[in-house]
N, C-alpha and C positions, 0 to 999 in steps of 0.2 A: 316107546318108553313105558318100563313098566311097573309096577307099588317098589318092586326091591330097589329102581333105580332112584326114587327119590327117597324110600329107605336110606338108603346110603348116601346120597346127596345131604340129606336133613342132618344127620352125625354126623359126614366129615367138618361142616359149615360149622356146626354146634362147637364140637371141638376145636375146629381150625379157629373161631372166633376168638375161645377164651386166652389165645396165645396172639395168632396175627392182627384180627381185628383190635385187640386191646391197645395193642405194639403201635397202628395204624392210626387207626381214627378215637382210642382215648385222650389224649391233646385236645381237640375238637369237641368233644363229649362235656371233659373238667372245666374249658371254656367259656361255652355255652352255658352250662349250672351255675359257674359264679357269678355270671354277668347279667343271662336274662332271668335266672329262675330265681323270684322273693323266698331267701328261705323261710320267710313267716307266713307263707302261702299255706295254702290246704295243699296234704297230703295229694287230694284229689285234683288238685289245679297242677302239681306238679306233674303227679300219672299222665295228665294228658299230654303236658308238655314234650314228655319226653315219649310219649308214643306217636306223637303228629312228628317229632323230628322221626321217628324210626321208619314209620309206613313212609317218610320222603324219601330215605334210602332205598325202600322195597318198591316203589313206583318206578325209582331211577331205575334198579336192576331188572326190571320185569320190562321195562319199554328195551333195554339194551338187549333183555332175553329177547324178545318180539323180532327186534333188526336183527340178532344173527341167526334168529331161526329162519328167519325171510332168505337171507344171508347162504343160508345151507341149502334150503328149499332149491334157490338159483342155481347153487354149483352143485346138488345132489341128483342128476336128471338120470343116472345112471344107477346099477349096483355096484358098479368099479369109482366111481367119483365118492359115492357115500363110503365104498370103504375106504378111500384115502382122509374122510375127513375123520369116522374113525379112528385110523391111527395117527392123525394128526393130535386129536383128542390126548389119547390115549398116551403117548409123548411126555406131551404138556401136563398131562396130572400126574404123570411119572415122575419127572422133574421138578413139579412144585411139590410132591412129598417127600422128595431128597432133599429138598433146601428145606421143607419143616424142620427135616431131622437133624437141619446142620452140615450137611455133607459138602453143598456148596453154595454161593447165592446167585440162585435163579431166581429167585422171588423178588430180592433184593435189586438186584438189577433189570428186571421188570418194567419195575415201577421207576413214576417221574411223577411229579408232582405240579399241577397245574395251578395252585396256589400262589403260585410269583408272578400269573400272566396278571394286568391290573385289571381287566375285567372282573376278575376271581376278587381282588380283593379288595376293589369296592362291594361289590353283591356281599360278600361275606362281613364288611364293615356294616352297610346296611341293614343286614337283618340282624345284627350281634345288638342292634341298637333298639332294634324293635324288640315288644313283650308278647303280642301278640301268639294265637297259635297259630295265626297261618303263617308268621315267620317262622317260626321251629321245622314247619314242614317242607318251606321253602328252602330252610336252610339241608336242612337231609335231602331233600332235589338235588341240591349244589355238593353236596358231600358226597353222593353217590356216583357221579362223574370222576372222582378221583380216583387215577389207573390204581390196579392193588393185584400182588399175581393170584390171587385167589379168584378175586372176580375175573381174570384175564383165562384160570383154568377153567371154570362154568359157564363164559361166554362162549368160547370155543365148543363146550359138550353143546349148550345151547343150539349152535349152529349146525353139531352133527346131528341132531334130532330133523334137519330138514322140513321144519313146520316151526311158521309162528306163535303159534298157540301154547305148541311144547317144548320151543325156546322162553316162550314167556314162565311157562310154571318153571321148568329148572332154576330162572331167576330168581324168581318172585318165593320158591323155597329156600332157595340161596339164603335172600334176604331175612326172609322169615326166623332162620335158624342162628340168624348171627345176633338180634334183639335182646334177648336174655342177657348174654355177654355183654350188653352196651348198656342196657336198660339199668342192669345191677350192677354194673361199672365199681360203686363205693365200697360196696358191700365184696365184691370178691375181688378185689383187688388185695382188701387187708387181710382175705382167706389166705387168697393164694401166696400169701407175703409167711405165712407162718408154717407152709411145708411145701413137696412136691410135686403138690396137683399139677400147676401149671405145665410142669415138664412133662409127666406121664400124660396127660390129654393131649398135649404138642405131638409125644411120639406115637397115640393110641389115631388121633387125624392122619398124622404123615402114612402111617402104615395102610390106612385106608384108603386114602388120594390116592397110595403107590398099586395095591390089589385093584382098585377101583379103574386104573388105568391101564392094568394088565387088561382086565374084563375087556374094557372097551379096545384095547388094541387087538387081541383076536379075535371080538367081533368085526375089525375091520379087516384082519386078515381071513375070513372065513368070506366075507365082501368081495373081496377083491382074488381070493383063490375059486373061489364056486361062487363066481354072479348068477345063474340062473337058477344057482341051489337057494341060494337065497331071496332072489325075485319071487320062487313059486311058494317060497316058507313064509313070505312077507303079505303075498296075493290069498295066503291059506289062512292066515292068520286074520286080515281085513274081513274075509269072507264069515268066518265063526264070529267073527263081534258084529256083522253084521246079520247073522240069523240070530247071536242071541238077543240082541235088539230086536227083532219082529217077533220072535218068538213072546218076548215078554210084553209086547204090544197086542199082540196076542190073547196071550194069557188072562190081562187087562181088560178084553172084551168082551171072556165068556162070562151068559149069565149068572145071575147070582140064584140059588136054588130057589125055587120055587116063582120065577121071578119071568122065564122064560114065555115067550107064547105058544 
């Protein structure tokens, strides 16, 4: 995975957020403000408030990134398995850009909501009740577990990365990029209420989910049409980051002028 993939990851999130996240978990968000947050508080007490709920969500999505990177890791033992998860990928964010844009509800139907099982809502009555900042973080723990086709399209890339490490960032970018949108909840809500932002960055994510997912489906048809082309490009590749690592260990050790014996 490489800078242009969480490039693109970071804006479609950012985008997808101001329309689906909004749609999704502002309920949860308006909530939360009226209930635990003193509006006579400091500015600065509320900042944190609402950044301890937000890294709860980005803790939840980067431990889900970890298991399906693990997830991939298991079923990617091949170059023909990883490129089935590829176009598995690749599908899935296909689809989840066609329902941004309206075409059909894939996202929509997606999703299910665990908020009626009563586990969900005593924990969620619980912490609504506490002021506390480790409840707000707790409470984005618990918020983060809520299926959403967005995070169902990232988990899945997650998994085709076949590493927990780089299932964990796609996550934990994920998360990262959807903050803004939630953090300023008030503020762009009454933006986007007086023209057509909202819609144009709906359809500026959906078209990037949908390209995005092209990418990734003929990286898996390239996988699964030339597996050994790909094993030796993958084996070459490992190879150059591993000499420019020693190289720059290297570099690191020669003396400094006049320094030498």
């Amino acid at each position: 995975m490489g800078n242009i993939d969480l490039i693109i990851i970071l804006t479609t999130a950012f985008l997808g957020s101001v329309g689906h996240c909004i749609g999704m978990c502002g309920g949860i968000v308006v909530a939360y403000s009226s209930t635990k947050i003193d509006q006579k508080s400091s500015y600065a007490q509320q900042t944190f408030s609402h950044l301890a709920y937000n890294f709860g969500r980005v803790t939840t999505y980067t431990a889900l990134g970890a298991l399906f990177g693990f997830i991939g890791q298991v079923i990617a033992f091949t170059p023909t398995t990883k490129g089935f998860l590829f176009v598995l990928t690749g599908i899935l964010m296909i689809l989840a850009g066609l329902s941004l844009l309206g075409n059909f509800k894939f996202l929509n139907s997606a999703e299910w909501s665990v908020s009626k099982y009563p586990w969900y809502q005593k924990s969620f009555r619980a912490l609504m009740s506490s002021h506390s900042y480790k409840s707000f973080y707790l409470l984005g723990l618990l918020n983060g577990i809520i299926p959403c086709g967005l995070v169902y399209s990232f988990a899945i890339f997650a998994a085709s990365t076949a590493n927990p490490f780089a299932g964990a960032l796609v996550m934990a970018t994920f998360g990262l990029a959807t903050i803004p949108a939630l953090f300023f909840l008030g503020f762009i809500t009454k933006f986007l209420q007086k023209g057509s932002l909202r819609g144009t960055m709906m359809k500026l994510a959906a078209l990037l989910v949908v390209l995005y997912g092209g990418i990734t489906l003929y990286k898996g048809y390239n996988f699964i049409a030339h597996p050994e082309m790909m094993k030796e490009k993958m084996k070459k590749m490992q190879q150059e980051s591993i000499n420019g690592t020693m190289t720059g260990q290297f570099n690191g050790m020669k003396c400094a002028p006049g320094k030498c014996g």
